[in-house]
Backbone as a chain_set.jsonl record, in Angstrom:
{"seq": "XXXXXXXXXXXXXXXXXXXXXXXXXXXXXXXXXXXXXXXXXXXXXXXXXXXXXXXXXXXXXXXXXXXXXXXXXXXXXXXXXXXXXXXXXXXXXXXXXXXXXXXXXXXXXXXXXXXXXXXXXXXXXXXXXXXXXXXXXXXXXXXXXXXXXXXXXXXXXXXXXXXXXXXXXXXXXXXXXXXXXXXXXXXXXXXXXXXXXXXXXXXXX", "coords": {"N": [[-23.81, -8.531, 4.886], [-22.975, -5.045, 5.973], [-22.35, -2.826, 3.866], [-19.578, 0.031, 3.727], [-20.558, 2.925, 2.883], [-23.081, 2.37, 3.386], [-23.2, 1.683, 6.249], [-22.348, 4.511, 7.055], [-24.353, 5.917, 6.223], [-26.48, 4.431, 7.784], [-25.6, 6.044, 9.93], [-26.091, 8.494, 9.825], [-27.293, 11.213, 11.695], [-29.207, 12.815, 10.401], [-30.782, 11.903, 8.956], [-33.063, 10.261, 8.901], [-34.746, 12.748, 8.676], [-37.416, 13.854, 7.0], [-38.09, 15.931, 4.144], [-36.235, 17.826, 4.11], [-33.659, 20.299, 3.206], [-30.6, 19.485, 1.505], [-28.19, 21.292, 2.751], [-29.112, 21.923, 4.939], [-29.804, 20.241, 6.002], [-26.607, 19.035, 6.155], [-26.191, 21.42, 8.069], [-27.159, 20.861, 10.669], [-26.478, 18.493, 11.264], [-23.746, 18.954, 11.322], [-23.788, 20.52, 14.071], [-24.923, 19.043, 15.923], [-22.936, 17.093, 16.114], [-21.071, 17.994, 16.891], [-21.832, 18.946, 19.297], [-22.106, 16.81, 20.504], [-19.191, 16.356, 20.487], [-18.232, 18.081, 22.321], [-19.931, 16.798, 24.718], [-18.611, 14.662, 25.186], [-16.274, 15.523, 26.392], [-13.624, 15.031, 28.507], [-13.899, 16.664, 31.841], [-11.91, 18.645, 33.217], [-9.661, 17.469, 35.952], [-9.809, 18.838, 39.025], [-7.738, 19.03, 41.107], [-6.28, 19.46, 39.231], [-6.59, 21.648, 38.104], [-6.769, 23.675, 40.279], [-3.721, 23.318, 41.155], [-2.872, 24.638, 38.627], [-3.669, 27.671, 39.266], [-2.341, 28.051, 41.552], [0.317, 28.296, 40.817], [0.248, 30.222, 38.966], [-0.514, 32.034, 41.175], [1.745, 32.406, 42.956], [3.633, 32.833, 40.738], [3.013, 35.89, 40.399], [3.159, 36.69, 43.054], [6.116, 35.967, 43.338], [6.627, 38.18, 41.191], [6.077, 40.392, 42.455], [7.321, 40.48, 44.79], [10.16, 40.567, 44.075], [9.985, 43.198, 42.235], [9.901, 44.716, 44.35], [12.037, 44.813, 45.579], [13.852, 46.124, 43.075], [12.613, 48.211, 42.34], [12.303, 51.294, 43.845], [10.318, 52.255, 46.772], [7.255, 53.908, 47.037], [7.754, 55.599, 44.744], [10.229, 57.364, 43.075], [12.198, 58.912, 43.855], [14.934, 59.451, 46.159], [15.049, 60.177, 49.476], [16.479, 62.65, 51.559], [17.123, 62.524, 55.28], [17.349, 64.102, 57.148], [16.646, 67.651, 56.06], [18.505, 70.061, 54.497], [19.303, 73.261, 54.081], [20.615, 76.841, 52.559], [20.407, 79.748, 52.421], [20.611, 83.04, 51.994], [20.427, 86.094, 53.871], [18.827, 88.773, 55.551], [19.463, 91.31, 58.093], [17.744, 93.471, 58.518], [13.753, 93.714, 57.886], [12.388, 93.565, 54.689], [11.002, 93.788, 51.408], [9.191, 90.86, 50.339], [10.722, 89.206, 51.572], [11.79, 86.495, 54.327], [10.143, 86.168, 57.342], [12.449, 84.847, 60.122], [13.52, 82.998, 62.862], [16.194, 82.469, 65.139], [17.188, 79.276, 66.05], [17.369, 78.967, 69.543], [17.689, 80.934, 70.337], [17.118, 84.688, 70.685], [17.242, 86.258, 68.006], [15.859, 87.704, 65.448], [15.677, 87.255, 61.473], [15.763, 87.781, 58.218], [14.594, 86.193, 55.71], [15.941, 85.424, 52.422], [13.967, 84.429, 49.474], [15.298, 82.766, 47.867], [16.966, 79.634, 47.205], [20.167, 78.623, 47.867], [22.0, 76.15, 47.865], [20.838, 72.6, 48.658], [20.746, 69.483, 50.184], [21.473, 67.704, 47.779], [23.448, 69.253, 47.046], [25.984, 68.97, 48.355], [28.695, 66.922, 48.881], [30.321, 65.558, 51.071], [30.075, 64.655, 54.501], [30.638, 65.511, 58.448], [31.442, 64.952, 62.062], [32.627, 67.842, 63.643], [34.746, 69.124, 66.388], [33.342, 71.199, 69.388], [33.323, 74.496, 70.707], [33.527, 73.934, 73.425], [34.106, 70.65, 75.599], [32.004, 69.02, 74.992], [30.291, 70.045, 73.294], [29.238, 69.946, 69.792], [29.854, 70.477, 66.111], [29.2, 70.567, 62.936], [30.636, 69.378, 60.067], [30.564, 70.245, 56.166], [30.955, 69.5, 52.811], [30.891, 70.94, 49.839], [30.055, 69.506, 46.709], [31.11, 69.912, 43.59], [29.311, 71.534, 41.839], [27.943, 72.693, 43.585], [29.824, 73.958, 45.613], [30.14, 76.113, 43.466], [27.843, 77.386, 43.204], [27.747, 78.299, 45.699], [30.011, 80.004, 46.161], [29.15, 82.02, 44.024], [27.195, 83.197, 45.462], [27.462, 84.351, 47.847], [29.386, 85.657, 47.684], [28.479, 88.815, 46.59], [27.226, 89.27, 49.081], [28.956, 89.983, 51.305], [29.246, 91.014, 54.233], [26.893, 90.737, 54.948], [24.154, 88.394, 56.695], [24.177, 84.992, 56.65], [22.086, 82.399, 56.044], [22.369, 79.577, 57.649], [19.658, 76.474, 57.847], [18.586, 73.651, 59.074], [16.277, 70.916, 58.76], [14.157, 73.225, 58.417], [14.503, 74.682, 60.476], [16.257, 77.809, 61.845], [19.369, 77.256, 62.161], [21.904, 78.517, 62.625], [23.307, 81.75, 62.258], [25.148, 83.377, 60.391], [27.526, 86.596, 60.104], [28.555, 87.351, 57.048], [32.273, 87.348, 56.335], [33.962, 86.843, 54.504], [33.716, 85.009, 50.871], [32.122, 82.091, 50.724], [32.822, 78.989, 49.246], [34.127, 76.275, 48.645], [33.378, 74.352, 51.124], [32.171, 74.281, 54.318], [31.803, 75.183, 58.5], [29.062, 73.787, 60.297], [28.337, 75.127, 63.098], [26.363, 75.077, 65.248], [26.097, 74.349, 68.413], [25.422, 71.937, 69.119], [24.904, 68.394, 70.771], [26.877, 65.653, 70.473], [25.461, 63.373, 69.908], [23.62, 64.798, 68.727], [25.252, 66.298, 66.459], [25.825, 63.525, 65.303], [23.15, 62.341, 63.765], [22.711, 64.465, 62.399], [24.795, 64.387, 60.388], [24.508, 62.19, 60.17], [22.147, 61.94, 58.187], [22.29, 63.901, 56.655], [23.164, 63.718, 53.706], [21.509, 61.972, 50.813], [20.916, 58.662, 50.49]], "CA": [[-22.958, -7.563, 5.595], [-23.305, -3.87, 5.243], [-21.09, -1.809, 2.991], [-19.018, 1.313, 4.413], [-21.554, 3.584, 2.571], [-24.573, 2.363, 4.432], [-22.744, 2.223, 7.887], [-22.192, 5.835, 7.193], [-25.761, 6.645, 6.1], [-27.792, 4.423, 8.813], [-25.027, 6.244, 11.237], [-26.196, 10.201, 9.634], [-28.119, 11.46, 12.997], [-30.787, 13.321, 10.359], [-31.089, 10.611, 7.661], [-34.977, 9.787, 8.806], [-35.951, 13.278, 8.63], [-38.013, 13.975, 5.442], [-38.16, 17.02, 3.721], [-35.049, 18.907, 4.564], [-32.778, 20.433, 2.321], [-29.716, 18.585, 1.658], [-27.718, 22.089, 3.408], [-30.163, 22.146, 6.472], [-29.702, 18.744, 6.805], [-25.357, 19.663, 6.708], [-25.979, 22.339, 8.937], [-27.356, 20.435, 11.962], [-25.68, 17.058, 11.639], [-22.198, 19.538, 12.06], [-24.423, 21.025, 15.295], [-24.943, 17.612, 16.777], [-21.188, 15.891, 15.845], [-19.717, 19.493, 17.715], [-22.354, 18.687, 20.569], [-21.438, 15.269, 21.188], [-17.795, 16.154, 21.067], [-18.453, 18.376, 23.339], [-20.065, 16.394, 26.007], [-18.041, 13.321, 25.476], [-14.513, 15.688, 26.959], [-13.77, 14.643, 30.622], [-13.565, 17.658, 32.485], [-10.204, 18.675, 34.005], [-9.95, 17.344, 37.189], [-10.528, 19.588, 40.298], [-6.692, 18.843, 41.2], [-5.374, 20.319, 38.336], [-7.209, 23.506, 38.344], [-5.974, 23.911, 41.376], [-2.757, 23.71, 40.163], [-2.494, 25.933, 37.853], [-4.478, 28.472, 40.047], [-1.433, 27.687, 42.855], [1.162, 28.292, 39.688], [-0.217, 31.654, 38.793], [-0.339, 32.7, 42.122], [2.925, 31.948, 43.106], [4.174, 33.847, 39.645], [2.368, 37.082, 40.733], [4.284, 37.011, 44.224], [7.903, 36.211, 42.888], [7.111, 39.485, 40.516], [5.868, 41.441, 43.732], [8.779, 40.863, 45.679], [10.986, 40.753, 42.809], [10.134, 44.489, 41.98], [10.017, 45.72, 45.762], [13.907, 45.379, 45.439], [14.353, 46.466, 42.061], [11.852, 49.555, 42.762], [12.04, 52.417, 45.384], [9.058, 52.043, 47.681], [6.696, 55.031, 46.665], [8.673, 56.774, 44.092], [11.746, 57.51, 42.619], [13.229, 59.931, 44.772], [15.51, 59.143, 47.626], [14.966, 61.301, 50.525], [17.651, 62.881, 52.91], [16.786, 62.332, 56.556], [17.713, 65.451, 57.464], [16.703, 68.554, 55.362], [19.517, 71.027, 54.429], [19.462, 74.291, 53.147], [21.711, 77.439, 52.968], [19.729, 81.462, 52.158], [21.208, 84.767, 52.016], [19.628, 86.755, 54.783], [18.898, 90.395, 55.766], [18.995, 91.643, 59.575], [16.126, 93.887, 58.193], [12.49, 93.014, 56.75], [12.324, 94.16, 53.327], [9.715, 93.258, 51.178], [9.38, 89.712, 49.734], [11.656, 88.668, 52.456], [10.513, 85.759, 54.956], [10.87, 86.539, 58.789], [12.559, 83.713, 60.844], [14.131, 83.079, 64.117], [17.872, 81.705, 65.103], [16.618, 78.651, 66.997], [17.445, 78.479, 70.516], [17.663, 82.478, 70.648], [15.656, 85.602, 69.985], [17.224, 86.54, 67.421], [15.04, 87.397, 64.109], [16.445, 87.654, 60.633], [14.628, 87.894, 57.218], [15.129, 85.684, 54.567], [15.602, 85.547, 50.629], [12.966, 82.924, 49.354], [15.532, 81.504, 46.599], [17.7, 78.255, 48.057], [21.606, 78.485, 47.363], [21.737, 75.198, 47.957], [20.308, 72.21, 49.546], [21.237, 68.131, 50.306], [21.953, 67.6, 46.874], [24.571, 70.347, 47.21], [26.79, 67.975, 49.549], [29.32, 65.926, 49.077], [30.775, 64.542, 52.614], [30.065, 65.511, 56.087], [31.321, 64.975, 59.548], [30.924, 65.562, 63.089], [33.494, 68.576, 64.124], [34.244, 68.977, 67.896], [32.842, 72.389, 69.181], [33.889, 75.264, 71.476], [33.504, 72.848, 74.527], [34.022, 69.059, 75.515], [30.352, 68.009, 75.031], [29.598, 70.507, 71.589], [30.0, 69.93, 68.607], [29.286, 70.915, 65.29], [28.799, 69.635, 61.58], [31.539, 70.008, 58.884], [30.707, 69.793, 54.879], [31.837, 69.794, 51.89], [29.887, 70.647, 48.669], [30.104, 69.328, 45.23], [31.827, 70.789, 42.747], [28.422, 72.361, 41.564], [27.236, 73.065, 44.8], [30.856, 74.985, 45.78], [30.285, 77.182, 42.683], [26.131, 78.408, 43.577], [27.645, 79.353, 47.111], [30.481, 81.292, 45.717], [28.159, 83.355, 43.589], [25.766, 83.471, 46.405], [28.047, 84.848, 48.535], [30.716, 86.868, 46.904], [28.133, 89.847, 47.066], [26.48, 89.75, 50.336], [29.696, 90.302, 52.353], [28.804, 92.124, 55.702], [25.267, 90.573, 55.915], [24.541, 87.006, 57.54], [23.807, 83.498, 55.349], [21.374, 80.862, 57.165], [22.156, 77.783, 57.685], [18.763, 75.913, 57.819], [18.263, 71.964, 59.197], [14.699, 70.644, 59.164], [13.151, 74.182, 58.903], [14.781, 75.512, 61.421], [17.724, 78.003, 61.318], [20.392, 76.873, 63.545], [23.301, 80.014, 62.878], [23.267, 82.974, 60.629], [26.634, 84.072, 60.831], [27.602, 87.461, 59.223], [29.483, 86.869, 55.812], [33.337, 88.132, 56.193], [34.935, 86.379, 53.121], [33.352, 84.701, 50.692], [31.72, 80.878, 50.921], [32.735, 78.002, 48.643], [34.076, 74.39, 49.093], [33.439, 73.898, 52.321], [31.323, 74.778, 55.436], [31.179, 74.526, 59.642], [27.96, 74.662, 61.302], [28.564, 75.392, 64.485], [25.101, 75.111, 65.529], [25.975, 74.005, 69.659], [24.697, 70.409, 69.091], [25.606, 67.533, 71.138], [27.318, 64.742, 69.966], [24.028, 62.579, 69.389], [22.476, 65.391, 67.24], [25.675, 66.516, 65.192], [25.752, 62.599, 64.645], [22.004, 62.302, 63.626], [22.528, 65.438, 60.692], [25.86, 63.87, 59.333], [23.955, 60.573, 59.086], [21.274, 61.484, 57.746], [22.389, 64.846, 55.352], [23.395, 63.215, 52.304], [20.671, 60.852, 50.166], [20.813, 57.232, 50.549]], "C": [[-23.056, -6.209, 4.901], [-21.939, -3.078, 4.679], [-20.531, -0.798, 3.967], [-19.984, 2.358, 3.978], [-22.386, 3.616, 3.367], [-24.582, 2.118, 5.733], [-23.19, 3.858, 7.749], [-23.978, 6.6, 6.564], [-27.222, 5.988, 7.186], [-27.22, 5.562, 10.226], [-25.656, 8.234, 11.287], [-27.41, 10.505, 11.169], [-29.342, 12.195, 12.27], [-31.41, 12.606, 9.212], [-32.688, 10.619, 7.577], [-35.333, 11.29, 8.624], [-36.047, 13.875, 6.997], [-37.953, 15.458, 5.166], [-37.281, 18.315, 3.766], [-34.121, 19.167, 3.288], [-31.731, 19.738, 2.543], [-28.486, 20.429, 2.68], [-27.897, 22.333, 4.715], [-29.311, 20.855, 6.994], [-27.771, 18.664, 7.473], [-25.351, 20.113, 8.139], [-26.257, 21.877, 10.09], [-26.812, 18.536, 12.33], [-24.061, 17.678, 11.952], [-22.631, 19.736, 13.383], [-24.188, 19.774, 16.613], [-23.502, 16.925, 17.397], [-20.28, 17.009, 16.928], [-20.58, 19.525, 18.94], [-22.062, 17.463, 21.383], [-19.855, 15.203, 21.444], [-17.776, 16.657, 22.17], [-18.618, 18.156, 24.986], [-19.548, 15.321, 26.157], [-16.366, 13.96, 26.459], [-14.639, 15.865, 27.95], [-13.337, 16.159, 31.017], [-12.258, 17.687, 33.499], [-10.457, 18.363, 35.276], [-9.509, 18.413, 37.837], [-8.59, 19.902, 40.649], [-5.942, 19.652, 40.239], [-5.927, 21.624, 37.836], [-6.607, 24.056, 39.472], [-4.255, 24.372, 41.186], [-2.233, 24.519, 39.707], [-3.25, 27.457, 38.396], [-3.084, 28.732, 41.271], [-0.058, 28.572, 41.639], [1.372, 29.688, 39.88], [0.393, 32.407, 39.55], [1.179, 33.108, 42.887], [4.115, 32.656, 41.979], [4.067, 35.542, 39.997], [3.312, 37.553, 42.073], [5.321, 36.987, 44.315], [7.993, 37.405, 42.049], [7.186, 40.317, 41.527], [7.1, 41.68, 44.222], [9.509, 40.603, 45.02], [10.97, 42.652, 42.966], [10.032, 45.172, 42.974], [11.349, 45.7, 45.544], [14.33, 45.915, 44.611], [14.171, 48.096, 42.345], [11.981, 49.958, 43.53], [10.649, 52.241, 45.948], [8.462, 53.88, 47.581], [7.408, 55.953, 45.769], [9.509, 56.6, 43.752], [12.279, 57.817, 42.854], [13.895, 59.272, 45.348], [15.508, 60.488, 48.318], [16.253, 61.403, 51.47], [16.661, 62.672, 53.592], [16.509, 63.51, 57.314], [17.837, 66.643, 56.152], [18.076, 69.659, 55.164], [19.317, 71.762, 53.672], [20.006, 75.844, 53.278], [20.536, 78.688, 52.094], [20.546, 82.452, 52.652], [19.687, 85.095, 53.168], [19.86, 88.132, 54.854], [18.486, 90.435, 57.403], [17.627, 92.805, 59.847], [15.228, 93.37, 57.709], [12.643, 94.188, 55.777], [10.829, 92.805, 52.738], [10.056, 91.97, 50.355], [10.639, 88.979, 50.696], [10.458, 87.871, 53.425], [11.023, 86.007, 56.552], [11.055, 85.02, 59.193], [13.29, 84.364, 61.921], [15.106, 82.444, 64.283], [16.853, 80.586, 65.945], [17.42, 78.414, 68.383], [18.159, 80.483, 70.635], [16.473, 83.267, 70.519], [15.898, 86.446, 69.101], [16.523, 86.384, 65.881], [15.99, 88.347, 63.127], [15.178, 87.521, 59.549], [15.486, 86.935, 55.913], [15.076, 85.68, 53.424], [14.59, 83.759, 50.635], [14.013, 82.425, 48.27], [16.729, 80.675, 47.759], [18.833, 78.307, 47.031], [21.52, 76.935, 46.998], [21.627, 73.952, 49.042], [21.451, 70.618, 49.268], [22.036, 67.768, 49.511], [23.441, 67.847, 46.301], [26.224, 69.284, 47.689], [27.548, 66.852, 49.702], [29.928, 64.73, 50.285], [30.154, 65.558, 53.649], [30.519, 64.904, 56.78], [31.39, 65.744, 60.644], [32.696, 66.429, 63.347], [33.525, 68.948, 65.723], [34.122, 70.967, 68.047], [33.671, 73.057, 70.195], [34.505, 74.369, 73.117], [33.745, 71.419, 74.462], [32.799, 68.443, 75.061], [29.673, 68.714, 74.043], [30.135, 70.331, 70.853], [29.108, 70.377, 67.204], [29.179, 69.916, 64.012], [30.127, 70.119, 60.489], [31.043, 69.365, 57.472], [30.908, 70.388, 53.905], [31.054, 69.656, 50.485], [30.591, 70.385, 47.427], [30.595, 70.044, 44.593], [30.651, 72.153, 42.511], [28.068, 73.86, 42.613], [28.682, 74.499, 45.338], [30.485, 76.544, 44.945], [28.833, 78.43, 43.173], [27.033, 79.346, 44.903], [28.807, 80.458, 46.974], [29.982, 82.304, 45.427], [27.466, 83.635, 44.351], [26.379, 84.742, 47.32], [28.85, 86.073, 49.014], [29.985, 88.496, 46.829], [27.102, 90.207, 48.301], [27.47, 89.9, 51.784], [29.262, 91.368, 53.392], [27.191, 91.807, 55.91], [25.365, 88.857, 56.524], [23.85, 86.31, 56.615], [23.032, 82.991, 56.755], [21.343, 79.817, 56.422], [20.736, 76.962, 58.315], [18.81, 74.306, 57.776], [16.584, 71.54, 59.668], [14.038, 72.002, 59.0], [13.395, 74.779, 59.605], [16.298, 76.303, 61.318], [18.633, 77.841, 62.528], [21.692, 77.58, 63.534], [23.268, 80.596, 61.416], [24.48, 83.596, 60.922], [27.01, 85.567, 59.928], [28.492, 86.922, 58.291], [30.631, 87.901, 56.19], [34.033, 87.9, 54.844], [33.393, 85.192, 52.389], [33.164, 82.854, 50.835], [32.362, 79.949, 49.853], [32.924, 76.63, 48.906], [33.626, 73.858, 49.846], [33.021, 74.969, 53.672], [31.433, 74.443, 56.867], [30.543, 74.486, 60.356], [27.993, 74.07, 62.756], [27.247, 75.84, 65.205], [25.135, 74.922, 67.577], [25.175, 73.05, 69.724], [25.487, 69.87, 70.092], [26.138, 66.664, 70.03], [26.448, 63.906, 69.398], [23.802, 63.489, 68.339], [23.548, 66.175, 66.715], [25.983, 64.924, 64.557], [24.857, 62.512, 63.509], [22.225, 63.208, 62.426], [23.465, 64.913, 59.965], [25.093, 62.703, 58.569], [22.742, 60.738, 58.387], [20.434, 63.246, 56.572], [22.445, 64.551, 54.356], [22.427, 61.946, 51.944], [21.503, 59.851, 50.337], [20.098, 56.623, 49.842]], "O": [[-23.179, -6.067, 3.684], [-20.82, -2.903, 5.163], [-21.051, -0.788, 5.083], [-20.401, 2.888, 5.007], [-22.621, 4.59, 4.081], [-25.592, 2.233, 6.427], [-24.205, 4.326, 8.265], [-24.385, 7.758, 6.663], [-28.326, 6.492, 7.398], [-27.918, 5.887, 11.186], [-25.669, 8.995, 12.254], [-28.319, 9.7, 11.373], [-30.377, 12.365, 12.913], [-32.501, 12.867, 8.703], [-33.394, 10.873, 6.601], [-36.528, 11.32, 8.329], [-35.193, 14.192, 6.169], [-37.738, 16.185, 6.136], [-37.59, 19.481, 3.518], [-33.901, 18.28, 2.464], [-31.633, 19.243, 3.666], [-28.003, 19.832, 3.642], [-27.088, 22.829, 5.499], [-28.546, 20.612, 7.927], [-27.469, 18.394, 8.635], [-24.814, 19.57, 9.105], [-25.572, 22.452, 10.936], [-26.842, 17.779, 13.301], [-23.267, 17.058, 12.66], [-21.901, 19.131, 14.168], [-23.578, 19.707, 17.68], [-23.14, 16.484, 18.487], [-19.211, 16.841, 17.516], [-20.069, 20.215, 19.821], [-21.855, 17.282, 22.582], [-19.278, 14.433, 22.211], [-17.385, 15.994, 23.131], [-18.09, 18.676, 25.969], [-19.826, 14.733, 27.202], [-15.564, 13.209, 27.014], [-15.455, 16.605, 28.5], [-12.416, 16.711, 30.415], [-11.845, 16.855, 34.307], [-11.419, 18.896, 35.829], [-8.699, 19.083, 37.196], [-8.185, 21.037, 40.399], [-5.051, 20.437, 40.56], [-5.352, 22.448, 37.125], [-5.875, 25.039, 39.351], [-3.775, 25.503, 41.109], [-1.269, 25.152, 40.138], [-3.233, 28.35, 37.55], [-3.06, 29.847, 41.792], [0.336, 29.654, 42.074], [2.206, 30.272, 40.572], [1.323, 33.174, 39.303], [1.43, 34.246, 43.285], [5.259, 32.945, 42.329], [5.025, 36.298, 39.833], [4.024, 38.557, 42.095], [5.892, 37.71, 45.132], [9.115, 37.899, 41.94], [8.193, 41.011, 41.663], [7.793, 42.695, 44.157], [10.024, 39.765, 45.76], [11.773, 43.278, 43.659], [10.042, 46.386, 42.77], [11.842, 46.796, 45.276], [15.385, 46.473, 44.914], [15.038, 48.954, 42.511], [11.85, 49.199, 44.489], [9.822, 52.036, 45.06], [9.116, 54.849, 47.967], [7.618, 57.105, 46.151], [9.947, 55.478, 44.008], [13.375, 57.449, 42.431], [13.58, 58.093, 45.188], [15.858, 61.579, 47.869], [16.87, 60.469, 51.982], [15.519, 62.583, 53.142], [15.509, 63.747, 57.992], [18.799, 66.654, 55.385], [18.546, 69.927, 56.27], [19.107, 71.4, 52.514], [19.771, 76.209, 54.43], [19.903, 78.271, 51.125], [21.061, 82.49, 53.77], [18.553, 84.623, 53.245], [20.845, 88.683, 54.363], [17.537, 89.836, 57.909], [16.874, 92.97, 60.807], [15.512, 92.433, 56.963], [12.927, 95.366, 55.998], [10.196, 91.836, 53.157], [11.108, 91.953, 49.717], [11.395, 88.163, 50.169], [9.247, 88.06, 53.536], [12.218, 86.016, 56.85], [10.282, 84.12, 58.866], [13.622, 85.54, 62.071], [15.144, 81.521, 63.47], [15.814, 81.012, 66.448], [18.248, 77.509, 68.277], [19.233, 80.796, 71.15], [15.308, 82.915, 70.335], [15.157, 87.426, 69.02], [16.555, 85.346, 65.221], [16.648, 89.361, 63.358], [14.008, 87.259, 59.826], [16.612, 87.046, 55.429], [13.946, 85.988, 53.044], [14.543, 82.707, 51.273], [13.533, 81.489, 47.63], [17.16, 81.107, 48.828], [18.721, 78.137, 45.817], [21.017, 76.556, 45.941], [22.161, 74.084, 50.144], [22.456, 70.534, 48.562], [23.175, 67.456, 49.859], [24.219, 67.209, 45.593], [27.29, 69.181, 47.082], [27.254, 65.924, 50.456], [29.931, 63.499, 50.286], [29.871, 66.755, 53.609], [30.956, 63.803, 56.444], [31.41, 66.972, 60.556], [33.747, 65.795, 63.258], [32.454, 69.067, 66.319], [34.565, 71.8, 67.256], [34.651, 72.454, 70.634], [35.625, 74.319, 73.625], [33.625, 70.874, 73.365], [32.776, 67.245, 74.778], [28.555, 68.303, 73.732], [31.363, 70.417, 70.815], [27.894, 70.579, 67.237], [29.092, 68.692, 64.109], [30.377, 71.308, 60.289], [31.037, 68.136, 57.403], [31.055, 71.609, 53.859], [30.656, 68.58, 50.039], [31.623, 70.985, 47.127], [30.58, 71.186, 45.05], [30.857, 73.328, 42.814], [27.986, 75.086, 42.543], [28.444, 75.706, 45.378], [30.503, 77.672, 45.438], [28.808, 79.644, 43.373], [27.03, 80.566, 45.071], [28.707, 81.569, 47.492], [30.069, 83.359, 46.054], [26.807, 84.618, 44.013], [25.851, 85.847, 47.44], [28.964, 86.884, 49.933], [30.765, 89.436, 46.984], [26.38, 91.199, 48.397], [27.051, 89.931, 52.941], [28.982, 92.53, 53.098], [26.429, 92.36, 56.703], [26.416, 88.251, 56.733], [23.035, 86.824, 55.849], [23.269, 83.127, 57.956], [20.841, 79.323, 55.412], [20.836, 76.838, 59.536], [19.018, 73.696, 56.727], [15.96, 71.846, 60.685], [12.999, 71.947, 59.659], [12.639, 75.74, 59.747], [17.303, 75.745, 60.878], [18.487, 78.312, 63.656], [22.546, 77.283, 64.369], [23.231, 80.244, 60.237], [24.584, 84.39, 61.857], [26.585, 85.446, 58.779], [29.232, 86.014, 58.67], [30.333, 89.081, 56.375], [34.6, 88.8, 54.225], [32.443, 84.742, 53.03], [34.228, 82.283, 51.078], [32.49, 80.874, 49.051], [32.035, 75.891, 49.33], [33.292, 72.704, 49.575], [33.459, 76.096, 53.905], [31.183, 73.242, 56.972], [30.896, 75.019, 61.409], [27.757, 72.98, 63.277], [27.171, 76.963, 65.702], [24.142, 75.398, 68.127], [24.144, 73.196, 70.381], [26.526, 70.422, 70.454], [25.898, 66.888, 68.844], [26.683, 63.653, 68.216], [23.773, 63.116, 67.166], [22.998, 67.179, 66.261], [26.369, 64.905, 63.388], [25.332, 62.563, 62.374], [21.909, 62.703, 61.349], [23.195, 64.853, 58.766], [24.973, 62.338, 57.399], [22.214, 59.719, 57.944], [19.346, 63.599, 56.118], [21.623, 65.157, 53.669], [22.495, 60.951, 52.665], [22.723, 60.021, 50.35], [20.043, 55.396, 49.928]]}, "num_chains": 1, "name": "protein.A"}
């Protein structure tokens, strides 16, 4: 019967070959022993690749729609619906002034390019009823901040006209008699639908 020794030396895979250094000979009996482990490990079944492929996937789409609710959709902003913005005006052109038109007249006015203030400005609004049964207008009410810009805005352009501006368009330039602050009513001659439509959709959401 053979010893444990000479198990382990008929079992060396480079035993027969002659002339090798005893390091060489190391170096490719590790080669072999890390090749045979190699091809002796069952390959993962097909099923469980799958699996974890299904897993993954399934991780990736609970973050997706995870961070669509967390995140604003394109950005960080929130947008009003409706633009708002309030300019000192001149019934003359002067220079660096921008010409516009009242909308739904023919009257032209000239405007300052700096913005009193806009949406931001705006604490509440609400539909006001107008001269008639079927007009109406817009009533709001700015921010503390917003109160103070249109004071200063205001307080020296008595006897010329402010525009009120929705979307781009100016919808009443009224002459200034007293000065502007808390609170505003644009009396634009809307219906009821479209002084709804600017209340709902003046102030960010």
């Amino acid at each position: 019967m053979k010893t444990v020794r000479e198990m382990l030396r008929d079992a060396d895979p480079v035993r027969a070959e002659h002339g090798s250094h005893d390091a060489d000979r190391d170096w490719r009996r590790q080669a072999i022993v890390a090749a045979a482990a190699a091809a002796s490990a069952p390959p993962a079944p097909w099923f469980h690749r799958r699996a974890v492929i299904a897993v993954a996937a399934a991780i990736v789409v609970g973050i997706v729609a995870v961070g669509s609710q967390i995140w604003p959709r394109g950005g960080a902003t929130l947008q009003a619906a409706v633009r708002f913005e309030v300019r000192l005006a001149e019934a003359q052109p002067a220079a660096d002034l921008l010409e516009a038109r009242v909308a739904g007249s023919a009257k032209v006015l000239y405007l300052h390019r700096e913005i009193i203030v806009t949406n931001d400005d705006i604490a509440r609004s609400r539909v006001v009823q107008g001269d008639g049964p079927s007009r109406f207008g817009i009533g709001v009410e700015f921010t503390p901040s917003g109160a103070e810009k249109m004071l200063q805005a205001t307080a020296g352009h008595i006897g010329s006209p402010v525009a009120i501006i929705i979307d781009g368009n100016v919808v009443m330039a009224p002459v200034l008699r007293s000065p502007i602050s808390a609170s505003a009513v644009i009396s634009g001659d809307f219906t009821q639908a479209e002084a709804e439509r600017i209340v709902n959709g003046i102030i960010k959401n």
